[in-house]
N, C-alpha and C positions, 0 to 999 in steps of 0.2 A: 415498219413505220415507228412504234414504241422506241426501236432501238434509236433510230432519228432522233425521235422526241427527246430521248433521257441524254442523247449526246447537246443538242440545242439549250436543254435546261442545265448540263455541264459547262459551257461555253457562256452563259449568260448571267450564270451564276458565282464561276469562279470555281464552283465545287464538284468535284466527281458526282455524280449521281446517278445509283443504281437501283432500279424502281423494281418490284414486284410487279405481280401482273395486275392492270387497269381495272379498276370495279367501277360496274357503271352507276351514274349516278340518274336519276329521271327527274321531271318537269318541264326539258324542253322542248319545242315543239316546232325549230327549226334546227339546230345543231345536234349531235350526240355529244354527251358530255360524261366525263369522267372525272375517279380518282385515282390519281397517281401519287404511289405512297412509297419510302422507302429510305434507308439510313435515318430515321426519325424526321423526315420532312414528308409533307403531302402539298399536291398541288392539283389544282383544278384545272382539265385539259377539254377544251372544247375542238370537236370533230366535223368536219365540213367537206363537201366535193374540192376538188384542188380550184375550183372558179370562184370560192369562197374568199380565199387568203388577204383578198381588197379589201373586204369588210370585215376579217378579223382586224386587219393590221387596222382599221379605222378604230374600232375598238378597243385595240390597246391602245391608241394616241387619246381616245378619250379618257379611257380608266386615269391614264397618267394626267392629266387634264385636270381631271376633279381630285386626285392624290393631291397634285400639288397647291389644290386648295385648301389642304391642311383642316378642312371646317368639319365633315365628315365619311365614317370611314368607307371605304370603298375597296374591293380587291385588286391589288397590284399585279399589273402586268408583268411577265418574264421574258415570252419571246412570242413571235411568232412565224410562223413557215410552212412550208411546204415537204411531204414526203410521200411515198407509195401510192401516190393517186389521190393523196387527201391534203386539205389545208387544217394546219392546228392551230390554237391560241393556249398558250398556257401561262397561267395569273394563278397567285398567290389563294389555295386552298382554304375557307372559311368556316368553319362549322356553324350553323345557323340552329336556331329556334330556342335562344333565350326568351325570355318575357323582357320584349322591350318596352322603351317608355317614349308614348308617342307626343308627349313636351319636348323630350329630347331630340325626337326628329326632325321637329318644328323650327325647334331652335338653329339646331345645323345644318337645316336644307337653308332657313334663311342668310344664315353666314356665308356659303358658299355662293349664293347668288349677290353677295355683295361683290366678289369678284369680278368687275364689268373690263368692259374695252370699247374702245370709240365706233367701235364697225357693227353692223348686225352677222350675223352669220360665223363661220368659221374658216380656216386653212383649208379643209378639205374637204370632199363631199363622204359620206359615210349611208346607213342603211337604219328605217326605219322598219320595224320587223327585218321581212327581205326586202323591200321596197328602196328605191335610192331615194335618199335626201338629197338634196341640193343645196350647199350652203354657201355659195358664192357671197364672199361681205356685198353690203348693203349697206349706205349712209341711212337712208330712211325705212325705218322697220313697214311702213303701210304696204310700202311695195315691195319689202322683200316677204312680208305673207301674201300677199296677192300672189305675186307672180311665183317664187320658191315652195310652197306651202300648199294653199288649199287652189291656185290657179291650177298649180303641176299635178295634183292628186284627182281633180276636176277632170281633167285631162285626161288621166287613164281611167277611171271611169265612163268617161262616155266612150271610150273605147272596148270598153266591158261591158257597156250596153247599158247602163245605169237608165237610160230614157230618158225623150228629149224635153220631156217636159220640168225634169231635176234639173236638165244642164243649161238650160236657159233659164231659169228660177238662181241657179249658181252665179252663172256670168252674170247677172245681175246685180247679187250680191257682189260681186270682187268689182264692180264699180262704185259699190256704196260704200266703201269699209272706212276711208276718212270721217265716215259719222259718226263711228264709234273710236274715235280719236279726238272730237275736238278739244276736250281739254287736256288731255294723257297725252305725255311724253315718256313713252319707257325707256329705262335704261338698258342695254347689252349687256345683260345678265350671265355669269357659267349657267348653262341647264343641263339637266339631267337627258330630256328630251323624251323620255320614255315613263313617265314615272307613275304606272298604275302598281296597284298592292304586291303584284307577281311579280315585280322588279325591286323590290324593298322586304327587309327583313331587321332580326335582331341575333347580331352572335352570342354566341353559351355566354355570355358576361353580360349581357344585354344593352349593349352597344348598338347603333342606329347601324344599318349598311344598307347601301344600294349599289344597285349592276344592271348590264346591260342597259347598258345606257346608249342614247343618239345624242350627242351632243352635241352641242351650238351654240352662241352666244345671243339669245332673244328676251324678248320680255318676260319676268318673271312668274306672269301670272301665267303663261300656256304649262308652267312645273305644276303649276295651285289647281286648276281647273281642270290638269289628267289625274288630280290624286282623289279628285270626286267623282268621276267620271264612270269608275268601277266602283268608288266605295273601297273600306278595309284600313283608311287611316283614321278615323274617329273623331272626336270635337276637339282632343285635349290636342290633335295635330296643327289643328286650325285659331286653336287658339294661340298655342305658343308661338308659332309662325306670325300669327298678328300683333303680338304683343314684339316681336321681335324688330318686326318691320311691317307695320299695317300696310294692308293692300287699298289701292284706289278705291272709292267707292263705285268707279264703272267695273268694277273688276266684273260684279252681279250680271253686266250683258255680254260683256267679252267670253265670259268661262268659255258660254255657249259658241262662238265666234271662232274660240281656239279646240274645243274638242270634236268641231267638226271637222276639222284635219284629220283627227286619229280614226273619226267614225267612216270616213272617204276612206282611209287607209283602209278600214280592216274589210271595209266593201271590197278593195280591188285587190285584198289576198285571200277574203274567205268567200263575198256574196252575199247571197243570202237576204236578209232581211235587214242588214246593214242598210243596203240601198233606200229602203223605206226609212228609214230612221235619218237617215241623211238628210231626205228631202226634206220631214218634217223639221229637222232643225233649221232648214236653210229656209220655210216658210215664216217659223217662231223669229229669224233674224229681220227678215225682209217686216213682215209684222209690225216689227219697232219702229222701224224706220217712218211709218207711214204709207 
């Protein structure tokens, strides 16, 4: 398989490349990932079942996505494929854990979401953890969260048993969700799509970066409301990002609105006590409403 790999990153690169053997690298918790080092280059090789290769190759059409938004740095895709029973993705090797500066991040995550396009959604569909995304464009953002978003994620939930009194509490909500639009019109924002603290770092030069990304083109605030969600980016994140491009003042109901997608999500790949936290969110929304 390696020998694949180092002929794949020959071929994509233009240069002979002759690796040493793979050192692994850890923190993830769906891929196996590694470092591939060798003639003074390294490159970061993420490892997957061969059923994988859809949602690498989604991955590298994002990386390249957000690259070419020039605003913040991001690792560059190389190739990606298939070999020995496994699918790979290999992007441009980062060293991480400078002392960054979380103005800085503020700053060029808001640049990049200046990047819009007329459609919600994206080209293609891709994967949230393992989970599939659904990006089918969408004229109107209301219904492409409803139905693409927290309808789809609703869905495998009550298939996972979430119980029926969340999932009628849910359906409920995704008929109300125009109430928390009536004076917001977002714009089709680039997003990161994934963007809690374990997806964000700072290279040896302390330079902003983010990975592993879901990409999409939606409203800017579901990027603002996952970066609170865990916690880990700070005040001076929040601030510079405002000062960049202040957020709506409904942004304060929406957050909640938009991290109950990822909180569905991590319900329908880990369980657990997800489930309860779900519904409590989805009571705090319905709440508002009336």
């Amino acid at each position: 398989m390696w020998d694949d790999i180092a002929a794949a990153i020959t071929d994509a690169t233009g240069e002979a490349f002759r690796p040493a053997s793979p050192s692994s690298v850890g923190g993830g918790c769906i891929n196996q990932a590694y470092r591939l080092s060798g003639g003074g280059r390294d490159f970061f090789v993420k490892i997957n079942d061969a059923s994988g290769l859809a949602m690498f190759e989604a991955e590298a059409a994002g990386l390249a996505e957000m690259a070419a938004a020039n605003a913040i740095r991001v690792p560059r895709p190389v190739t990606a494929g298939a070999a020995g029973g496994s699918a790979y993705l290999v992007m441009e090797y980062i060293a991480l854990g400078g002392r960054g500066s979380a103005e800085a991040m503020g700053e060029q995550l808001a640049a990049m979401h200046r990047l819009t396009r007329p459609r919600f959604g994206w080209d293609r569909d891709n994967t949230i953890g393992s989970t599939p995304q659904i990006n089918a464009p969408a004229d109107d953002w209301v219904a492409f969260w409803r139905e693409r978003r927290l309808g789809f994620q609703l869905d495998l939930a009550a298939r996972r048993g979430i119980g029926g009194r969340a999932v009628d509490k849910g359906r409920r909500l995704l008929g109300c969700l125009d109430a928390f639009f009536a004076d917001y019109r977002p714009e089709a924002s680039l997003l990161h799509g994934d963007l809690w603290c374990g997806n964000a770092a700072s290279d040896d030069q302390g330079n902003p970066v983010i990975f592993d990304p879901a990409t999409y083109y939606g409203d800017r605030e579901t990027d603002i409301a996952m970066t609170e969600l865990f916690g880990g980016f700070g005040a001076g994140f929040q601030r510079a990002y405002d000062s960049a491009w202040p957020l709506d003042p409904g942004y304060a109901s929406r957050k909640t609105l938009y991290n109950l997608y990822h909180i569905l999500n991590h319900y329908n790949l880990f369980g657990g006590g997800y489930g309860a936290q779900a519904e409590g969110m989805i009571d705090r929304l319905l709440a508002e409403l009336g």
